[in-house]
N, C-alpha and C positions, 0 to 999 in steps of 0.2 A: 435673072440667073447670073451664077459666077464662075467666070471660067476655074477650074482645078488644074492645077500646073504641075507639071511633074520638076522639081529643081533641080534635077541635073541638066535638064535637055530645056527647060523654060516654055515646053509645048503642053497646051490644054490635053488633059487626059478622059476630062467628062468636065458634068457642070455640075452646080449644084444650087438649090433655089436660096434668093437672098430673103427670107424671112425678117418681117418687123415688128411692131406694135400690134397689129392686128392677129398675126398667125403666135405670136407668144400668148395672147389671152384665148385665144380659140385650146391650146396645148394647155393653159392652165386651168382653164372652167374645166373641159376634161376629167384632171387631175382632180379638181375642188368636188366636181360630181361622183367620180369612183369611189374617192374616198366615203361622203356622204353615205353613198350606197352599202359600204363597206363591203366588196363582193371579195376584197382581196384581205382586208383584215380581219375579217371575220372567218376566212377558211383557217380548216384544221393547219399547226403548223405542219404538221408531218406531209399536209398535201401543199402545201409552202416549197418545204425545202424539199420536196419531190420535183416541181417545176424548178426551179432555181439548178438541180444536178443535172435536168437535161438542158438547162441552157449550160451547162460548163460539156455535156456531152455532145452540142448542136455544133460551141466552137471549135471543140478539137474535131469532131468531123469535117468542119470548113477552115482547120486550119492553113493550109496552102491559098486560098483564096483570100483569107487575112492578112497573111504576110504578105503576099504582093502586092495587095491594095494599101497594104502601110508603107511600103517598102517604092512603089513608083509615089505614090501623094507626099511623103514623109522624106523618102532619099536615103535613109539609112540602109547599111548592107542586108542584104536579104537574110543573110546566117542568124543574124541578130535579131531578126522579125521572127524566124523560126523558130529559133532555139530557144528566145528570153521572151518573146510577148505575147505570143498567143499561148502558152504556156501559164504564163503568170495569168494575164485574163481568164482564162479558164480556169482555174484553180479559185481564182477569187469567189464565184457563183460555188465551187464544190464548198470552201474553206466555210463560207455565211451559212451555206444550207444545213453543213455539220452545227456550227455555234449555235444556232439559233434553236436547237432544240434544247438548249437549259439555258437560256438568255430568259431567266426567271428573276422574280422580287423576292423579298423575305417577310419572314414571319414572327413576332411575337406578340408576347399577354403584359399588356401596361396594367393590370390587375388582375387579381382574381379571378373576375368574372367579364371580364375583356381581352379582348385579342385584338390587336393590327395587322394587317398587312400592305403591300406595297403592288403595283402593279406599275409591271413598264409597257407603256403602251406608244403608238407610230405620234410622230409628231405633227404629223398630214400630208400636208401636199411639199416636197426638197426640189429644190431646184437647185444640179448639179450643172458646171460649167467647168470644160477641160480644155487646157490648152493642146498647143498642135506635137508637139514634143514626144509624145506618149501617149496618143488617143486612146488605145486600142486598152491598156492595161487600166491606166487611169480613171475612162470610164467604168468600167468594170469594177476597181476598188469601190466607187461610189453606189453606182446604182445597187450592186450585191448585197452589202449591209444595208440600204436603203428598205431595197424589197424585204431583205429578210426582217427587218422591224416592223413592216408591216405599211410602210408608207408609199404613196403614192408618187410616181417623181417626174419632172420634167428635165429633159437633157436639153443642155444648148452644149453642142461640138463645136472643133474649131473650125471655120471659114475654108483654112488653108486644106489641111487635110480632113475631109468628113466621111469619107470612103467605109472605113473599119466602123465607124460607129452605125453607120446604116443598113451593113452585113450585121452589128450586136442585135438591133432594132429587130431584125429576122430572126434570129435566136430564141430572142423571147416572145415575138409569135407563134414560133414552130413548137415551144416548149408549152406554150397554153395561157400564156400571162392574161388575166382576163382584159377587153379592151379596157382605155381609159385610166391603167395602173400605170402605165410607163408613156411617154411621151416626146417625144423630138422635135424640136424645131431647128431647121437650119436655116442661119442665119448670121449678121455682125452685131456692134454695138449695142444698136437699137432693141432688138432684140433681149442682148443680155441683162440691158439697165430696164426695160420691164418687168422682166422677170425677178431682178435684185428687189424692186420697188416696191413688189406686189403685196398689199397686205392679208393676200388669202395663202403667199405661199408661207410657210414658217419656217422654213429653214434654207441656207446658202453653204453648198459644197464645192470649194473651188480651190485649183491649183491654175498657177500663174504667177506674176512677176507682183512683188510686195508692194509698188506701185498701185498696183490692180487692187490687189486685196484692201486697202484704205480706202480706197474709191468705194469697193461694193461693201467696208462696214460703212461707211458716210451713208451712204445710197439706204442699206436697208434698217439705219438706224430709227428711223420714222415708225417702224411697224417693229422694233428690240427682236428682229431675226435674229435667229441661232445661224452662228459658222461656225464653219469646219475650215479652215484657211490654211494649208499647204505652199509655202513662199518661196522664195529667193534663197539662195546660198551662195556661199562664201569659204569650202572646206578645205581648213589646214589637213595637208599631210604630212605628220610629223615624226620624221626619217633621222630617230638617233644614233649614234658613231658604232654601236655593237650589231646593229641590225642586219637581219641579211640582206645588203645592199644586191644582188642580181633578182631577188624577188620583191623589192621595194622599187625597182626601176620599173617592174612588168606591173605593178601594182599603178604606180602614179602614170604611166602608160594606156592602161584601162581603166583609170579614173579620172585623166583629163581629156582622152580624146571621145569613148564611147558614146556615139550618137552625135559626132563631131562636138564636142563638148555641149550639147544643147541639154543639160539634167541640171538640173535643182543639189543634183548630188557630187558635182565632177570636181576634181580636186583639183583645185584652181590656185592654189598657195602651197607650196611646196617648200616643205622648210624642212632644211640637210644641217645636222650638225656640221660647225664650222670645219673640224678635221676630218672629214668627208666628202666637204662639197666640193670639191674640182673635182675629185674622181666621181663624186655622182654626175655632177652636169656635162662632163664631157661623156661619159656611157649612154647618161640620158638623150642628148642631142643626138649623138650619132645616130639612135633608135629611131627617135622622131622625122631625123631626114629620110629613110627608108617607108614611112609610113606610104602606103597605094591610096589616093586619091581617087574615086571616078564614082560612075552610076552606079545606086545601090545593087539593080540587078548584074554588074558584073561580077563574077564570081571573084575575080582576083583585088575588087577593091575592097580596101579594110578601115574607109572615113567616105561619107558621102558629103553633099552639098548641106549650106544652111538651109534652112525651110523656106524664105521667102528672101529676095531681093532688101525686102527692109532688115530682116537680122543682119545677111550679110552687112549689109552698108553700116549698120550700128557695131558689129565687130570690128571694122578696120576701119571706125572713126575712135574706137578703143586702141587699137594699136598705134595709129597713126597720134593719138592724144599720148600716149607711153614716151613713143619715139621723142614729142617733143619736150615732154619730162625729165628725159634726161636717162631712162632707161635704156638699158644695154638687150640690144634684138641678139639673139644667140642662134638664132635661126628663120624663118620663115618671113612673114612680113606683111603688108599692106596691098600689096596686088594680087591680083587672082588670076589663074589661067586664061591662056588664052581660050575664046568658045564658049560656049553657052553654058548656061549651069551658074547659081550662086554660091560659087568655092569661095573659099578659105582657105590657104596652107597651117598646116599645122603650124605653131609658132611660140616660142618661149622665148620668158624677158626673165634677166638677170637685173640687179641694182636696182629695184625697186622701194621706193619708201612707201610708208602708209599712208600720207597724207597726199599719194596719186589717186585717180579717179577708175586707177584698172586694176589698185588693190584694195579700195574699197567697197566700189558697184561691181555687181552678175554680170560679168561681160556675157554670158551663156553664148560661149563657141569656143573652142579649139587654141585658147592661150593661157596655159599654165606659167606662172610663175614662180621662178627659183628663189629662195632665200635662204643666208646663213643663219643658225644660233649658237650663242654659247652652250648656254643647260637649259635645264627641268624649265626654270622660273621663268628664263626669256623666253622659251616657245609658246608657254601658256598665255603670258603677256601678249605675246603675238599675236596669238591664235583667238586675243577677244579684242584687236584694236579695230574688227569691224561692228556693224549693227545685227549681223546674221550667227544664227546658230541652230543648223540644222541638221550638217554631218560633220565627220572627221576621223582621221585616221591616226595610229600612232604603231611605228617598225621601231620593235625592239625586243632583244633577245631576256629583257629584264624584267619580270612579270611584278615587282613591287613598283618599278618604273609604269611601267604601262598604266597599272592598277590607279596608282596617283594622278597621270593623266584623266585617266577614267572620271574618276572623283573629282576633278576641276574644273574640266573642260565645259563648257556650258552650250552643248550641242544638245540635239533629241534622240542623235543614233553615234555610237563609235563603235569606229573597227579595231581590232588589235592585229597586226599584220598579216591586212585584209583589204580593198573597200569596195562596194557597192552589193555585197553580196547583200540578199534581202532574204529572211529566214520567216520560213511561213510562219503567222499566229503572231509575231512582235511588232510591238506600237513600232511605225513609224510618224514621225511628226516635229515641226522645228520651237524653238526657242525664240525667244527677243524678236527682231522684226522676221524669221522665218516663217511663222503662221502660229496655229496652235491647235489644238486637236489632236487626236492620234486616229491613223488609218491601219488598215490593216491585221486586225487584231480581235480579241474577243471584247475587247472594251469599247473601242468603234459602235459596237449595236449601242450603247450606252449615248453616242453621241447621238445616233437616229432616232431615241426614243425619248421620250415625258417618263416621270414616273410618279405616281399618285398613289399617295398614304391612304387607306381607309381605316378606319375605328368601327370596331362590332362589339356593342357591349352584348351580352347573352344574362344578364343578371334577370329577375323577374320583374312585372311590371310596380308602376308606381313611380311614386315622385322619388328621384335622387337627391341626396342629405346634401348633394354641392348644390341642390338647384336653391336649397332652403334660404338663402338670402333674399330671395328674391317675391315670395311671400309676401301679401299682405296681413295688417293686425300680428294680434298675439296668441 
């Protein structure tokens, strides 16, 4: 067993079993049997996506009991557990139960007296893997489209926080999932590299660090597994001279601190046209020293702790690497409060070059950094001299300007003086080393699924004039 920590206060809040080798093939044979059986892909879809709405009606009945259990395992402020994640997870099972009733193939006649068609069918047993960051929704993206194609899945949760995914687990029991469709092991490492390996599962659903994701294509290259790979980021916000700077401050405010910067999305480069940027950075900071620090459950804090003692310590071996770079601290900095809990003060760096390691690599925490541009050409330039491209934003009052961005930027999502908002039914998914795939979306089932061409000649019988090569004598 392993203790579950709450990271403000660093005391065990429950436990949770440490699954290995053995408990991942037990969850998999499962999976490799249901499927076999087909009890789940064989049902009508309509009684599909009839289970699938009450699991989106099971979590919004247990929504309170979601967010606290994300909200003490996870740290983040409770408002945000309520308002943005059990929300979003719940929707995900409504959004799949709705697509998947015309998540159909197509039809045509290659002759006369022939017709094709297509069928999209599950891919078999997915094995999905989420990190701690966003358990609750994350999972939920995956498994949703999963089930809705018809396949069978195994979940490996994160270690840290596994609370919210074994409240999911109950959902899709309560809603009727037949056994052996859905599967859980809680577990680390071990664990997840069985499951990468396996050559009965066929597909890899994962979000985590681009690190990760090489590892689990290496791992499942043996058995040419399908991913879905959701990565790392690295998002420019790019704040030009006409823009409405008091809503571009509330903007890079909510996109670098939200979830103490722990997202794949938070905008971590912050790029202010040159005639701008003292009046931004000096609004900016001042904002950022007032931010409330403390336990997600207190109502008055508005940034909680890192997830674990090892983020912390890898953020402010970032900052503390900045520092010796030669970068200019604008605020906050390398020590944490005094007391328990793995904090972080919010914290921005000025005078940063590219070829530092805190503007290159995900720090994933709470240090946005400032940077000037001249124009159009040097933001873009900017905005690709890392290896990620997964979000990005652009403030500006100039919609040819924007548009141009749009068209260059070599992201998976842009905002136009916006970010993080996520609008139901649109790919999300990264570029270059962010992953590749798209979630979210109607095209997602396309990811969950095979699709297999059939040929129906209907002409009448007898030998066909293409076979006549093939004939003996004259």
């Amino acid at each position: 067993m392993t203790d579950v920590l709450n990271p403000a206060t660093e005391i065990a809040v429950t436990q949770s079993a440490s699954g290995g080798r053995a408990e991942m093939e037990l969850a998999i044979q499962a999976a490799v049997n249901a499927h076999k059986v087909g009890v789940w892909r064989k049902m009508s879809l309509q009684e599909r996506s009839s289970i699938l709405r009450d699991v989106a009606a099971s979590i919004r009945a247990r929504a309170e009991d979601f967010a606290r259990v994300e909200t003490t395992e996870q740290g983040r402020p409770l408002i945000q557990s309520q308002a943005m994640m059990v929300p979003l997870a719940a929707h995900a099972f409504e959004f799949f139960a709705g697509v998947m009733l015309t998540h159909g193939g197509r039809s045509g006649h290659p002759s006369p007296a022939a017709m094709a068609f297509t069928l999209k069918q599950p891919v078999g047993v997915v094995g999905c893997i989420t990190p701690a960051n966003v358990p609750l929704v994350l999972a939920s993206e995956k498994l949703a489209p999963a089930l809705a194609a018809g396949n069978c899945v195994v979940l490996k949760p994160p270690q840290e926080c596994p609370g919210s995914s074994v409240l999911l687990m109950e959902c899709l029991q309560a809603a009727g999932l037949p056994a052996g469709v859905c599967n859980m092991v809680l577990g680390g490492s071990e664990a997840a590299e069985h499951l990468v390996a396996h050559p009965q599962v066929g597909m890899i659903a994962f979000t985590g660090a681009t690190a990760t994701g090489k590892t689990i294509m290496r791992q499942g290259a043996g058995s040419l597994k399908r991913l879905l790979l959701e990565l790392g980021g690295k998002a420019p916000q790019i704040i030009f001279e006409d823009a409405d700077l008091a809503g571009a401050i509330e903007g890079a405010l909510w996109g670098a601190f939200l979830n103490g910067g722990q997202i794949c999305m938070a905008s971590t480069r912050i790029m202010i046209q040159r005639s701008r940027f003292e009046e931004f950075a000096e609004s900016f900071v001042q904002r950022v020293k007032q931010i409330r620090i403390g336990p997600g459950l207190d109502p008055a804090s508005q940034m909680g702790p890192m997830l674990s003692s090892r983020i912390r310590d890898r953020v402010q071996a970032y900052i503390r690497a900045a520092m010796r770079d030669g970068a200019t601290l604008l605020c906050g900095g390398p020590d944490s409060p005094a007391g328990p809990g793995y904090w972080v003060l919010p914290t921005v760096f000025a005078d940063v070059k590219p070829e530092m390691s805190i503007y290159q690599e995900e720090v994933f925490g709470p240090v946005p950094l400032l940077i000037p541009f001249d124009d159009l050409d040097e933001a873009i330039t900017m905005s690709h001299q890392t290896d990620y491209g997964l979000t990005g934003s652009v403030w500006t009052r100039d919609l040819d300007r924007a548009l141009r961005v749009a068209e260059e930027l070599e992201v998976g999502t842009l905002w136009v003086n916006e970010h993080l908002i996520r609008a139901p039914g649109f790919p999300f998914g990264g570029w270059k080393q962010s992953g590749y795939g798209r979630e979210a979306c109607p095209e997602t089932l396309d990811e969950y699924s095979q699709v297999k061409t059939v040929y129906l000649d209907r002409s009448p019988g007898g030998l066909k004039p293409r076979y006549q090569m093939f004939r003996g004598g004259t």
